[in-house]
N, CA, C and O atoms as CSV, one atom per row, in Angstrom:
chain,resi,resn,atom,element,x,y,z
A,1,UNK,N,N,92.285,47.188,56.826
A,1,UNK,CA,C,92.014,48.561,57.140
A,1,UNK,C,C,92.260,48.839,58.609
A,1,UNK,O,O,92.355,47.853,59.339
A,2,UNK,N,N,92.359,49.876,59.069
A,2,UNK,CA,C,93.143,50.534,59.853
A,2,UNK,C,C,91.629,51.456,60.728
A,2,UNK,O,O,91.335,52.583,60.328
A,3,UNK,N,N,90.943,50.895,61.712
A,3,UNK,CA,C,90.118,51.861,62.550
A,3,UNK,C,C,90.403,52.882,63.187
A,3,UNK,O,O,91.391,52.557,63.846
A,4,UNK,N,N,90.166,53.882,63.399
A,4,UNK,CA,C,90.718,54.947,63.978
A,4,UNK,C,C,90.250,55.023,64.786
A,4,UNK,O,O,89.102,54.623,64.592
A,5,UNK,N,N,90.406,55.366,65.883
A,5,UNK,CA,C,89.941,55.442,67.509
A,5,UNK,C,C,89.981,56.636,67.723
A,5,UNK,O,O,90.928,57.333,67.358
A,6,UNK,N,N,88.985,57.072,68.335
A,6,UNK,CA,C,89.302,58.619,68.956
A,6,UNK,C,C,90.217,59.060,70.273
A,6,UNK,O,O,90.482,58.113,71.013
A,7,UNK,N,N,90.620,60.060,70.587
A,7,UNK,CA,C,91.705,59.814,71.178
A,7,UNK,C,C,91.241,61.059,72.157
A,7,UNK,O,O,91.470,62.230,71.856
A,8,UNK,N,N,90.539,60.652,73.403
A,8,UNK,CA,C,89.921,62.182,74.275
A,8,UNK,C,C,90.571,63.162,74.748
A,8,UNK,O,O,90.064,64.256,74.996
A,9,UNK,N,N,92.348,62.717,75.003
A,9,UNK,CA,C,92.783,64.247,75.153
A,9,UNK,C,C,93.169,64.863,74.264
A,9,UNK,O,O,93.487,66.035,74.463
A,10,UNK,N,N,93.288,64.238,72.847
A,10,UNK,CA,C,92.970,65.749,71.604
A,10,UNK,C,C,91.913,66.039,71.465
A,10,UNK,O,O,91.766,67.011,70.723
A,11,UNK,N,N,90.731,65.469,72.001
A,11,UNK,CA,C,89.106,66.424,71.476
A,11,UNK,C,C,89.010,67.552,72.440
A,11,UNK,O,O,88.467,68.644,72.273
A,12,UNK,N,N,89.740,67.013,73.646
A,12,UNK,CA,C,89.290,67.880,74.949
A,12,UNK,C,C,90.727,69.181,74.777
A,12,UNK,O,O,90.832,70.028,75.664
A,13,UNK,N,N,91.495,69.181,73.853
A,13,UNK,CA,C,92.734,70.398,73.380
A,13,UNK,C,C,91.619,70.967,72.225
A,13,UNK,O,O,91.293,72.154,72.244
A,14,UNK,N,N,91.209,70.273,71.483
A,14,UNK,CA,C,90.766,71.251,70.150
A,14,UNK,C,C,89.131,71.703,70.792
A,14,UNK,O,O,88.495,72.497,70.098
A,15,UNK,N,N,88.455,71.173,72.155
A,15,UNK,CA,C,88.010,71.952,72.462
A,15,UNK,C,C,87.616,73.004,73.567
A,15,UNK,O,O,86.546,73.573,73.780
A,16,UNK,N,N,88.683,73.065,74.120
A,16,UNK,CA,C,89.010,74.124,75.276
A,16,UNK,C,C,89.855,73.123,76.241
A,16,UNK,O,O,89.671,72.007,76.727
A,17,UNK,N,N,91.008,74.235,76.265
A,17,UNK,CA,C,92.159,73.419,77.190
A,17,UNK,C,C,91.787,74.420,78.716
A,17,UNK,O,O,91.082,75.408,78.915
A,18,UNK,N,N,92.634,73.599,79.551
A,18,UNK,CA,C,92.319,74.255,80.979
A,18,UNK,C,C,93.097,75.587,81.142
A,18,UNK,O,O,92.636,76.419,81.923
A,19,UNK,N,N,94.577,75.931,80.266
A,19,UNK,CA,C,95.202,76.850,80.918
A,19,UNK,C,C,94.910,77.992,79.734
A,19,UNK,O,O,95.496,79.060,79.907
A,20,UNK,N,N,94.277,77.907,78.849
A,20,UNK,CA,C,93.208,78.787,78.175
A,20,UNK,C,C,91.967,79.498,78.751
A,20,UNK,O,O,91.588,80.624,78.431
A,21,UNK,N,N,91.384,78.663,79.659
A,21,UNK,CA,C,90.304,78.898,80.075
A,21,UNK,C,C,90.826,79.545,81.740
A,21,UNK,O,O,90.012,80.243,82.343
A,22,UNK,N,N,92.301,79.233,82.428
A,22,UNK,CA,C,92.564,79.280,83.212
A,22,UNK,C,C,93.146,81.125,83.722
A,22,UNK,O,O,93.418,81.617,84.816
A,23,UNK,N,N,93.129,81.737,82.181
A,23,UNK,CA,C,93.950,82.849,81.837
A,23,UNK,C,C,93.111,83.973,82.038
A,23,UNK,O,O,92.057,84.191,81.441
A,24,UNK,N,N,93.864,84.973,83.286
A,24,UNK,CA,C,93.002,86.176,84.057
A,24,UNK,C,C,93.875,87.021,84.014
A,24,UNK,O,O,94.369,87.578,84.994
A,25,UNK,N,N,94.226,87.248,82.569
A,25,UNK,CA,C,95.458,88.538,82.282
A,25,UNK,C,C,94.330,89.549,82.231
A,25,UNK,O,O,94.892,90.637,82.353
A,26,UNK,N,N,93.103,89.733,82.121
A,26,UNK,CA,C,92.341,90.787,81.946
A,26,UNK,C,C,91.438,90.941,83.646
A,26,UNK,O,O,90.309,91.433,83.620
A,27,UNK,N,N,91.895,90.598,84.691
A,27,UNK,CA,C,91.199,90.579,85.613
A,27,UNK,C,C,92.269,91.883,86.584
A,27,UNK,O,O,93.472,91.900,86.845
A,28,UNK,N,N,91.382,92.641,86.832
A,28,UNK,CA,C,92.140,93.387,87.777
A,28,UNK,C,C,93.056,92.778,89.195
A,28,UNK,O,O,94.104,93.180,89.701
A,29,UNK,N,N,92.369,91.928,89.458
A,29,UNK,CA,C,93.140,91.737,90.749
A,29,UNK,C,C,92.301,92.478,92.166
A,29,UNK,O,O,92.856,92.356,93.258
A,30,UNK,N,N,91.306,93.040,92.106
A,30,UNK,CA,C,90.827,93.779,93.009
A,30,UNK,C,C,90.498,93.031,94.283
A,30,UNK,O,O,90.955,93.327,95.387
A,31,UNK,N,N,89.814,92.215,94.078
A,31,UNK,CA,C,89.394,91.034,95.224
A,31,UNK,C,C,90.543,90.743,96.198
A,31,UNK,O,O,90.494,90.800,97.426
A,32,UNK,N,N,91.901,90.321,95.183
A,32,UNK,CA,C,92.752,89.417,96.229
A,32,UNK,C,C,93.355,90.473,96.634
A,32,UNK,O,O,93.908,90.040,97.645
A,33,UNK,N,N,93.833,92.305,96.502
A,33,UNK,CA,C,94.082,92.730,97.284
A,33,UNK,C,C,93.480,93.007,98.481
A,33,UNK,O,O,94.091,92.751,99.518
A,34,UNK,N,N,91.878,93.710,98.527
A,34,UNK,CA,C,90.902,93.529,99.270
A,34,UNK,C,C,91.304,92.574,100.128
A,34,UNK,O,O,91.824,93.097,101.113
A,35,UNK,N,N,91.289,91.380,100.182
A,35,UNK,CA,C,91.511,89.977,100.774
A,35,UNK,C,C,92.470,89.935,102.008
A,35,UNK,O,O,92.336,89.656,103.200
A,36,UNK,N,N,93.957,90.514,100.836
A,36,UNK,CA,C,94.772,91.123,101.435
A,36,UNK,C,C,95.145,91.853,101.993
A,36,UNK,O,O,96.285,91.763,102.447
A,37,UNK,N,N,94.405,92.853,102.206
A,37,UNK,CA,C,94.340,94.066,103.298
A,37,UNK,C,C,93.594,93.599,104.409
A,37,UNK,O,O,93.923,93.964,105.538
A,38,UNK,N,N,92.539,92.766,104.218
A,38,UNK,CA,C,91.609,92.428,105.329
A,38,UNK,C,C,92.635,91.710,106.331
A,38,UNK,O,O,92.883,92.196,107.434
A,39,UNK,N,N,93.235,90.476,105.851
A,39,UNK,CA,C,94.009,89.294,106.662
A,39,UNK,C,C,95.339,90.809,107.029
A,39,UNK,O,O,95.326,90.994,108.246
A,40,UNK,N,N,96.051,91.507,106.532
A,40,UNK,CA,C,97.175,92.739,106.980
A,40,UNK,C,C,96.343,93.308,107.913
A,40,UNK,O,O,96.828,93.245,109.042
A,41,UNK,N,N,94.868,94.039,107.836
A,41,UNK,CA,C,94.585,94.756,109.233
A,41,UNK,C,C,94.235,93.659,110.309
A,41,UNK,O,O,93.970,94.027,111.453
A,42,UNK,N,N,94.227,92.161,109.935
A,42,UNK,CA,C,93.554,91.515,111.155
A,42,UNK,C,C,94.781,90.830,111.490
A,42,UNK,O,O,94.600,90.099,112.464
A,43,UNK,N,N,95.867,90.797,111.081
A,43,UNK,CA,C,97.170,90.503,111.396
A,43,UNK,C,C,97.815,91.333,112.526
A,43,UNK,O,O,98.317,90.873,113.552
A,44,UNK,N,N,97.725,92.556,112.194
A,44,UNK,CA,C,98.220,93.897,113.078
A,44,UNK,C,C,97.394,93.761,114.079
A,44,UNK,O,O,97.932,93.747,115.187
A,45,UNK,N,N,95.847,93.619,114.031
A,45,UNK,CA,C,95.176,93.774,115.364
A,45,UNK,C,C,95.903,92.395,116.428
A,45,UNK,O,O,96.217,92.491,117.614
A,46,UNK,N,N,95.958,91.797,115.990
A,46,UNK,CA,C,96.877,90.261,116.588
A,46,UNK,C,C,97.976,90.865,117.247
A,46,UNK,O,O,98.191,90.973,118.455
A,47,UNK,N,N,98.518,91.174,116.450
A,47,UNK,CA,C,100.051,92.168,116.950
A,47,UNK,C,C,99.791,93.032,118.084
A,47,UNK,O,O,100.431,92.624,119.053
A,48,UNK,N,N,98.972,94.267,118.399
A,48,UNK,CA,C,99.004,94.552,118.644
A,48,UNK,C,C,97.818,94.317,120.244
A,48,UNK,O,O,97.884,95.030,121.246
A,49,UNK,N,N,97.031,93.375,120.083
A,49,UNK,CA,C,96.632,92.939,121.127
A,49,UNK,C,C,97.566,92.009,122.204
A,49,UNK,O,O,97.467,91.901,123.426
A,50,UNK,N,N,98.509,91.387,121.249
A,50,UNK,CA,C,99.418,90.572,121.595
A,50,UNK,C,C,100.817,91.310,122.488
A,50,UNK,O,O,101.461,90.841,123.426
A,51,UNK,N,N,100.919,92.230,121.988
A,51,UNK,CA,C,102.037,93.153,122.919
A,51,UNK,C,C,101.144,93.666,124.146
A,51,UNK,O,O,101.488,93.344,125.283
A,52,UNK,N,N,99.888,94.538,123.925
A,52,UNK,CA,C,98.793,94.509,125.213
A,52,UNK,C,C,99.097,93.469,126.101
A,52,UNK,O,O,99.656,93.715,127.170
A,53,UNK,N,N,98.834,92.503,125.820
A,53,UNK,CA,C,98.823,91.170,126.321
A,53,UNK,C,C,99.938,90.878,127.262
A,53,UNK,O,O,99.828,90.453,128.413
A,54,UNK,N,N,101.184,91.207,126.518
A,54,UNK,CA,C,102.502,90.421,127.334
A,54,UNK,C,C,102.606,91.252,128.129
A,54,UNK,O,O,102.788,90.886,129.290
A,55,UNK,N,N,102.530,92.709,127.824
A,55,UNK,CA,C,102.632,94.156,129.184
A,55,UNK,C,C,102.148,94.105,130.235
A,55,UNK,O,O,102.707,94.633,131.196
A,56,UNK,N,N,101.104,93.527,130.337
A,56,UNK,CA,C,99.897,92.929,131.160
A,56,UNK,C,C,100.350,91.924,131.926
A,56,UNK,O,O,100.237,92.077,133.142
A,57,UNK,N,N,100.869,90.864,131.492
A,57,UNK,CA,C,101.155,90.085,132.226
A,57,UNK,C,C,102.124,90.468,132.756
A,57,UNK,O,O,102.076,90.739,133.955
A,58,UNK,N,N,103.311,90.610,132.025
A,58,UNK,CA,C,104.597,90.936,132.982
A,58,UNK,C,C,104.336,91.697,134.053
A,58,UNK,O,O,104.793,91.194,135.080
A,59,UNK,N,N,103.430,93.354,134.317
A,59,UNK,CA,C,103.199,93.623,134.960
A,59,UNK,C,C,102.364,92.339,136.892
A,59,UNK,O,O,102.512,92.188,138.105
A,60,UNK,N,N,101.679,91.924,135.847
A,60,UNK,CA,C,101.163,91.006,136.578
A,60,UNK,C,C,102.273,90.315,137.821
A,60,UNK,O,O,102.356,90.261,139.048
A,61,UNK,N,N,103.062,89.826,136.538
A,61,UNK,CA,C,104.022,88.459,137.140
A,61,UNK,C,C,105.151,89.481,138.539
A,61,UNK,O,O,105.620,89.155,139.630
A,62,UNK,N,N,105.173,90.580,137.833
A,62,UNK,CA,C,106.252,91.356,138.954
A,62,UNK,C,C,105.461,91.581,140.470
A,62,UNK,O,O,105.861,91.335,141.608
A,63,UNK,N,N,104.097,92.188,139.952
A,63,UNK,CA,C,103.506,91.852,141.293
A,63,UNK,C,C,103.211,91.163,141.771
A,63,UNK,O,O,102.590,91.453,142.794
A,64,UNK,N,N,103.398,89.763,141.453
A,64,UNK,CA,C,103.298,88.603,142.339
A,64,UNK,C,C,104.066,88.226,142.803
A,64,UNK,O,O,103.978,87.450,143.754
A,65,UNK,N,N,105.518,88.794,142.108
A,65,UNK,CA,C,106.632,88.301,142.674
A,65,UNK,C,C,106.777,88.842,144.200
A,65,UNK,O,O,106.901,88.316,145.306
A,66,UNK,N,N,106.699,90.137,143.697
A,66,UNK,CA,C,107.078,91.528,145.148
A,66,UNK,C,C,105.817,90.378,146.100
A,66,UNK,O,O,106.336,89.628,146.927
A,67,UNK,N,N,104.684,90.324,145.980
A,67,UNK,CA,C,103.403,89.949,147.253
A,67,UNK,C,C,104.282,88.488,147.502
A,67,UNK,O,O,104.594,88.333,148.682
A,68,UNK,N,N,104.741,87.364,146.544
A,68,UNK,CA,C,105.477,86.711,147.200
A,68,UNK,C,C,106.504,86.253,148.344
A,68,UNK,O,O,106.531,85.358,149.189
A,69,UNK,N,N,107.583,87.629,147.832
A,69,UNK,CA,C,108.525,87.697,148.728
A,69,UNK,C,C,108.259,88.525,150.413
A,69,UNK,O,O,109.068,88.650,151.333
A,70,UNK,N,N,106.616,89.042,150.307
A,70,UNK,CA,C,106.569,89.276,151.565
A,70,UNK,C,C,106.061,91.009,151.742
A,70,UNK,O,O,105.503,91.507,152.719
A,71,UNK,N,N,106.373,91.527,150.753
A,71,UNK,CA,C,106.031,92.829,150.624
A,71,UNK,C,C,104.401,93.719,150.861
A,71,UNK,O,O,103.488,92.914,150.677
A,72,UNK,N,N,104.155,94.381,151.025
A,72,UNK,CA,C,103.004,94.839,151.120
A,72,UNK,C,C,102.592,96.196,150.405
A,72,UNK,O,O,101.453,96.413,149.991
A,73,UNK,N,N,103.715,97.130,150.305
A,73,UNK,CA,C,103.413,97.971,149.378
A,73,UNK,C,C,103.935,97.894,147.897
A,73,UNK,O,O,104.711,98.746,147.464
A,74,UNK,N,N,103.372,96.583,146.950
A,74,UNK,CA,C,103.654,96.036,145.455
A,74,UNK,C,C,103.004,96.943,144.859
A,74,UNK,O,O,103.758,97.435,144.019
A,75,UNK,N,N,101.829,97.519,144.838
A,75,UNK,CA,C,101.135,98.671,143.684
A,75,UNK,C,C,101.336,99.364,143.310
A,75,UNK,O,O,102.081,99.815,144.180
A,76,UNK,N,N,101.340,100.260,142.363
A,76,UNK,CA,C,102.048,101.433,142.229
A,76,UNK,C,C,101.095,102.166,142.366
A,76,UNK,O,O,99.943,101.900,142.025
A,77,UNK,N,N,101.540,103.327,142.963
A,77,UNK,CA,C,100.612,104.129,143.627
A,77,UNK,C,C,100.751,105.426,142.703
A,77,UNK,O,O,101.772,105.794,142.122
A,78,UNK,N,N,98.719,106.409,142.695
A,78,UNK,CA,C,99.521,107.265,141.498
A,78,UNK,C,C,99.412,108.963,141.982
A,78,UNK,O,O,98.412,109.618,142.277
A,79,UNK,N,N,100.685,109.314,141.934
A,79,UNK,CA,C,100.446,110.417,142.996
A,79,UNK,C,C,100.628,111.281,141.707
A,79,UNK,O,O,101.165,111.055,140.622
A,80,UNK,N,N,99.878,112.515,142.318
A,80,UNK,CA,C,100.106,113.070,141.176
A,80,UNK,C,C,100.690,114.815,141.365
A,80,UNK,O,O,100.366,115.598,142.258
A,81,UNK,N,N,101.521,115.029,140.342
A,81,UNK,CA,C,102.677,115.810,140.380
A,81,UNK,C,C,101.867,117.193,139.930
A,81,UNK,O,O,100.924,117.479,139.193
A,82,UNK,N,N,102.967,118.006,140.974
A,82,UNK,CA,C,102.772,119.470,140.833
A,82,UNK,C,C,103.167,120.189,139.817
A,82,UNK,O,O,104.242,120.075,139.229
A,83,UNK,N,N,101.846,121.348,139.471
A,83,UNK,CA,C,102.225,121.719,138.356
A,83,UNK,C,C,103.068,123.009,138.662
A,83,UNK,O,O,103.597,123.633,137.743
């Protein structure tokens, strides 16, 4: 006679497989856009602190250049125009 052995990855198919249980065709999706908008507005703030940033410096770097070479009036001065 012939014993039969059980065999655990057909008990664990006839009783719930993973990509059965894995299946979110009925899930809106709401979260991971959410998610996704959060990381898009905190992306842009990056961006846009980041251009702040380089304006800033460059400004910076030019006036150090001009006080380098010896200059004394490097600032820009803000006069202001007639109306």
């Amino acid at each position: 006679m012939r014993e039969e052995t059980s065999n655990p990855l057909r008990e664990h198919r006839r009783l719930g497989s993973v990509p059965a249980m894995s299946d979110n065709r009925d899930d809106d999706g709401g979260g991971n856009r959410r998610g996704a908008l959060i990381a898009l507005a905190a992306m842009a703030l990056i961006v846009v602190a980041g251009y702040y940033l380089l304006n800033a410096l460059r400004d910076e770097g030019r006036r150090e250049d001009c006080l380098m070479s010896g200059r004394t009036n490097c600032a820009p001065l803000d006069v202001p125009t007639p109306k």
